[in-house]
C-alpha positions as CSV (number, residue, x, y, z in Angstrom):
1,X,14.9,-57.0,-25.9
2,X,15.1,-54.6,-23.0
3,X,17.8,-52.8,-25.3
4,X,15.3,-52.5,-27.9
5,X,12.3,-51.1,-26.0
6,X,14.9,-48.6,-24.2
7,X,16.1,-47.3,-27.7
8,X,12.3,-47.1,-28.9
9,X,10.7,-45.2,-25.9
10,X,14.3,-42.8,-26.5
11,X,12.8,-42.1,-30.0
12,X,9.8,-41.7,-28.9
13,X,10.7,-39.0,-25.9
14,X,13.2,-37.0,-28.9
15,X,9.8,-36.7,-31.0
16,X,10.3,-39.3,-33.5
17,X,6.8,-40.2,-34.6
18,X,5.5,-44.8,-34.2
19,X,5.1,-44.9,-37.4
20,X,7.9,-44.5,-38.2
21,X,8.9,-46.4,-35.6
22,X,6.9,-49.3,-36.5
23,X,8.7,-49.3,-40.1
24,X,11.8,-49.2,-38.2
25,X,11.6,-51.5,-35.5
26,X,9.3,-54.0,-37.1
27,X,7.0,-54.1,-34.1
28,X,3.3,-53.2,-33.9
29,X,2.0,-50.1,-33.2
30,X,0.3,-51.8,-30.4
31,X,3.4,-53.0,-28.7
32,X,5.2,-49.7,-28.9
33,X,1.5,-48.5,-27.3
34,X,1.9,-50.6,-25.1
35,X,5.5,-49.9,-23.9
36,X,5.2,-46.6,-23.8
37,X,2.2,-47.1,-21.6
38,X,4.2,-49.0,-18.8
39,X,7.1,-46.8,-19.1
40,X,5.0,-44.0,-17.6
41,X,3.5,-46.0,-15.3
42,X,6.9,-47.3,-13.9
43,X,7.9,-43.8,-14.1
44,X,4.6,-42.1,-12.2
45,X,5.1,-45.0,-9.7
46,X,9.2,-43.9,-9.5
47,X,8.4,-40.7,-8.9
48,X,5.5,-41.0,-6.1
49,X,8.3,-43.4,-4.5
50,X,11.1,-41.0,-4.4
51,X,9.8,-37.3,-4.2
52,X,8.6,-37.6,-0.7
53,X,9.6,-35.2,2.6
54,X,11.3,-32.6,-0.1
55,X,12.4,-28.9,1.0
56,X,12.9,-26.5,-1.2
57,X,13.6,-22.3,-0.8
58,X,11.6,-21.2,-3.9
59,X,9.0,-22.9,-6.2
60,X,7.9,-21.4,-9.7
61,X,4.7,-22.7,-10.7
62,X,3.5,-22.6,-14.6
63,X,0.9,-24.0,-17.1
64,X,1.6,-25.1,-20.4
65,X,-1.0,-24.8,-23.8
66,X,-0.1,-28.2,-25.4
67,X,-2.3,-30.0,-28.3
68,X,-1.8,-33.8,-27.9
69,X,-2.8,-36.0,-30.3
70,X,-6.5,-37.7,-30.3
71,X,-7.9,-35.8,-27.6
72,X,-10.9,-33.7,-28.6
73,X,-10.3,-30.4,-27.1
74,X,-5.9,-28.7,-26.2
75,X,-4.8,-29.9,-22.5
76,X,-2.6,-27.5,-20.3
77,X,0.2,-29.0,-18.2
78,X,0.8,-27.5,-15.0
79,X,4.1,-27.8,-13.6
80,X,5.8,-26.5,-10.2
81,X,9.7,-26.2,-10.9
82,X,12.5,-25.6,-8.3
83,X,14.9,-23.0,-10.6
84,X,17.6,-24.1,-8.2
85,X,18.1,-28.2,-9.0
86,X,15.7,-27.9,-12.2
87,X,13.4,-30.7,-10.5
88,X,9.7,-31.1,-11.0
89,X,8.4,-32.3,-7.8
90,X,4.5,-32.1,-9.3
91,X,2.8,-31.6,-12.6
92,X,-0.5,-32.0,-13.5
93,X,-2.1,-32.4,-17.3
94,X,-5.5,-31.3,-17.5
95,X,-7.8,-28.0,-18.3
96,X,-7.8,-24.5,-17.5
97,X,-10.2,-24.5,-14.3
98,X,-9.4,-23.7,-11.1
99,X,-9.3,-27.3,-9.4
100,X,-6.5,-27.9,-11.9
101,X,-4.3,-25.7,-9.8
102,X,-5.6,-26.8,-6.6
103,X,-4.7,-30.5,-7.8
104,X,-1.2,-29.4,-8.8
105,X,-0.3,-27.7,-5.1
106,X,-2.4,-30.3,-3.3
107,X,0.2,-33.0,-5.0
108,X,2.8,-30.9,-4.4
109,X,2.0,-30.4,-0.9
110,X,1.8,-34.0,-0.1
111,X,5.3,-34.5,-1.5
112,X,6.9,-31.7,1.2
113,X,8.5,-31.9,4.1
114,X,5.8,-31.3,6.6
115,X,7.6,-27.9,8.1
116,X,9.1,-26.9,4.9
117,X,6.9,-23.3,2.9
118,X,8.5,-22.3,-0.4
119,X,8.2,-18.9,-1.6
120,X,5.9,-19.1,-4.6
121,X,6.2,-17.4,-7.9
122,X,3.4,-17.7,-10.6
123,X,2.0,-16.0,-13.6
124,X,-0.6,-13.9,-13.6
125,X,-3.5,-16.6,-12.8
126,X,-5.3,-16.1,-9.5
127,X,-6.3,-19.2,-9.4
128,X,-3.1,-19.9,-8.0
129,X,-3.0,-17.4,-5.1
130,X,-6.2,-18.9,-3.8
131,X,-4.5,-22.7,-4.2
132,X,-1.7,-22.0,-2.2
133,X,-2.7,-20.3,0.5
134,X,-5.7,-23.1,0.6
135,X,-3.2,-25.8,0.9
136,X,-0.7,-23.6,3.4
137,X,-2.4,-23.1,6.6
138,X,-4.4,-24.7,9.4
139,X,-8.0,-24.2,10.5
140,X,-9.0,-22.9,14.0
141,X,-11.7,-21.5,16.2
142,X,-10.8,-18.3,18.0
143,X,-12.9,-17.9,21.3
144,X,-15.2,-14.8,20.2
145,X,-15.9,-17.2,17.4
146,X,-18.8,-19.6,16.4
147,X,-17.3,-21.4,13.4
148,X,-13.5,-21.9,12.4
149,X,-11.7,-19.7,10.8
150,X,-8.9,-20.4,8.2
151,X,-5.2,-19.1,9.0
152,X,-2.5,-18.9,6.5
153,X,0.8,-20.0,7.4
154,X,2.7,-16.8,8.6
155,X,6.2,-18.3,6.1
156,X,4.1,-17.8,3.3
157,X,5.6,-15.7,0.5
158,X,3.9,-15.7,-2.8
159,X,4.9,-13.6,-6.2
160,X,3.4,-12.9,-9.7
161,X,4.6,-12.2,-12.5
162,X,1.5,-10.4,-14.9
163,X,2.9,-9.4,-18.6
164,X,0.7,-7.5,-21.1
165,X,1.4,-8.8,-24.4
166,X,-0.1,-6.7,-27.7
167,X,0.8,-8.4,-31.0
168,X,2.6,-11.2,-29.1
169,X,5.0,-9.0,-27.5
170,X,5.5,-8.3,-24.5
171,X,5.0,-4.5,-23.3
172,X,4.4,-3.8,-19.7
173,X,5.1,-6.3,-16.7
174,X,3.6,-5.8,-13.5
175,X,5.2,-7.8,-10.2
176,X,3.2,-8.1,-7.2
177,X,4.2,-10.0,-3.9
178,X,2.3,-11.2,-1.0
179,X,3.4,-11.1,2.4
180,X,1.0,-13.0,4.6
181,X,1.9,-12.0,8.9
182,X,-0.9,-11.7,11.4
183,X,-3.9,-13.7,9.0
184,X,-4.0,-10.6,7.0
185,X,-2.8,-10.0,3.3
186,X,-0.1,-7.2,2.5
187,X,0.1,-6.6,-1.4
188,X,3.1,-4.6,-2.6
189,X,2.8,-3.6,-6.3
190,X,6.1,-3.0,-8.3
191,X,5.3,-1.9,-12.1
192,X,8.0,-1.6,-14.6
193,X,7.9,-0.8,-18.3
């Protein structure tokens, strides 16, 4: 039986649709609902288990337009990839809002080593820029000061990627990188045709 499930959440990961499964397997739609079901809750569990106290030198960070079938309105799935191993350490299915990027670093974060900040490269969503240096940095009250102040972490490095697209292609791409030193922003702008 495990052989059979195995071979029918396969199918189901290569695209294959359940019904056709169902004709195929001669189990329920329910059933195969239902596999599928605990397979990614085995699988969530896995990887909350595993991907703990990770370093990593550079994380890309992306978000994906995907329709999925019976929900009302498309979902985006955000996703932080190390290009190095090809390893997902967080992703995140939900809108196009800013807390949807503050809930993918925030889940990052909490799977990272506790010293360890990646470089970050993005697209061109600022919604990002403010996640990350949210989730990378410490609070603290100088002594001229009445309330705390907010300091990013001085190993922060951050990069995006904007592209102009007319007529679905791309025609101009503009890089910009953030170096954060001293609690104070430097933006360096590269442009290229």
């Amino acid at each position: 039986m495990v052989r059979v499930i195995a071979d029918t959440l396969w199918w189901l990961a290569e695209g294959v649709d359940i019904s056709v499964l169902v004709r195929k397997k001669g189990h329920h739609e329910e059933a195969l609902a239902q596999w599928l079901n605990r397979a990614s809750e085995h699988t969530a569990r896995w990887h909350t288990a595993r991907f703990r106290n990770l370093t990593f030198d550079l994380i890309q960070m992306d978000e994906l337009y995907a329709k999925v079938k019976a929900a009302e309105k498309a979902r985006w799935l955000w996703l932080s990839i190390d290009p190095v191993s090809k390893t997902l350490p967080a992703l995140h299915l939900g809108g196009r809002q800013a807390v949807n990027a503050y809930y993918l670093v925030h889940n990052l974060k909490r799977r990272l080593h506790p010293n360890c900040v990646p470089a970050f490269t993005t697209d061109g969503l600022w919604t990002y820029f403010h996640a990350i240096t949210a989730h990378f940095g410490w609070w603290f009250r100088p002594p001229w000061a009445r309330k705390d102040h907010w300091y990013v972490h001085d190993e922060l490095r951050y990069g995006q990627l904007v592209k102009r697209r007319e007529r679905r292609q791309v025609t101009y791409t503009t890089h910009w990188y953030y170096f954060v030193r001293c609690n104070c922003s430097v933006k360096a702008r590269i442009a290229s045709a």
